[in-house]
C-alpha positions in Angstrom: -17.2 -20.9 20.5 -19.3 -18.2 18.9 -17.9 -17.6 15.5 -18.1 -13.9 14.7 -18.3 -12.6 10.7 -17.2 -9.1 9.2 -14.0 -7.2 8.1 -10.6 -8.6 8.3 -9.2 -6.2 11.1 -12.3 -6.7 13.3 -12.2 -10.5 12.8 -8.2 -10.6 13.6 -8.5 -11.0 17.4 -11.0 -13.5 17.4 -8.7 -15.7 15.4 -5.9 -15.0 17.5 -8.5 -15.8 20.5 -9.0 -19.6 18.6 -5.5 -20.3 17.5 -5.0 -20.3 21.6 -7.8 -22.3 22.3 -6.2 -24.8 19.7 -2.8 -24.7 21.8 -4.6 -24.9 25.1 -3.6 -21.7 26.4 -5.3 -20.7 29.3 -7.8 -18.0 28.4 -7.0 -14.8 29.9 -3.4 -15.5 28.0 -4.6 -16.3 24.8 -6.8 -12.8 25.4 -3.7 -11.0 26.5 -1.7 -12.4 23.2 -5.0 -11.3 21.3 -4.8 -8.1 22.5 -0.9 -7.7 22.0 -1.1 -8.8 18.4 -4.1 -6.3 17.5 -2.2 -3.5 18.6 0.8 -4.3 17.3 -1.4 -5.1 13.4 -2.8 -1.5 14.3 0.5 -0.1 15.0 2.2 -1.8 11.9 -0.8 -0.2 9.2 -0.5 3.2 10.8 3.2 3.5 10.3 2.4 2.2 6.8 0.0 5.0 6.1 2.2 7.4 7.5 4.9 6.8 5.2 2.3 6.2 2.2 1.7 10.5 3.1 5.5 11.6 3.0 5.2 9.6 -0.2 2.4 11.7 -1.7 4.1 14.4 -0.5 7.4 13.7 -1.8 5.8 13.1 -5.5 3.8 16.2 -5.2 6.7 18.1 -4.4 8.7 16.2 -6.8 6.0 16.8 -9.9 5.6 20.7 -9.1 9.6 21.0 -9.6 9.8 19.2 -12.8 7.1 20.4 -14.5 5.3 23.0 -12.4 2.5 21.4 -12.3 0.9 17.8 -10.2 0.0 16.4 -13.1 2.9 13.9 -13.1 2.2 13.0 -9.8 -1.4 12.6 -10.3 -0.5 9.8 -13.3 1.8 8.1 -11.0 -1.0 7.4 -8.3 -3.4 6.2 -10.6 -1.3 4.0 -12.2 0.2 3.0 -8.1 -3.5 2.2 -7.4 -4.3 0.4 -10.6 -1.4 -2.1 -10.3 -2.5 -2.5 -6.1 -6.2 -2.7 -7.6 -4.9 -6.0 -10.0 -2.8 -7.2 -6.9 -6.0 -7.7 -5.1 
């Protein structure tokens, strides 16, 4: 089988597409499963980024009560995507 390079996400249904050829699904199943498991990986991140916006939201709202300003909020996300930046 063709191996095909490049991002994660675009990669993620050939993979699934090889883990059945490994259990000897039959192919238009393991394509199906493929499919099934994309959408659901696509579903899953959206949801995620949706709830990453009330978030922003939330701290905005948050910062502008406190101190009438976003500066606190501002500080909080730079330090939220330093510690995700060491994670990775």
């Amino acid at each position: 089988m063709e191996r095909k390079f490049g991002p994660q996400r675009a990669n993620f249904p050939q993979q699934q597409a090889d883990r059945g050829e490994s259990r000897r699904i039959p192919a238009a199943t393991a394509e199906a499963e493929s499919r099934r498991r994309s959408a659901a990986l696509i579903g899953l991140a959206g949801a995620i980024g949706a709830f990453g916006g009330v978030l922003v939201n939330l701290a905005f709202r948050q910062s502008f009560l406190a101190g009438g300003n976003g500066d606190a909020a501002y500080t909080g996300f730079l330090v939220a995507y330093a510690g995700c930046s060491a994670l990775t």
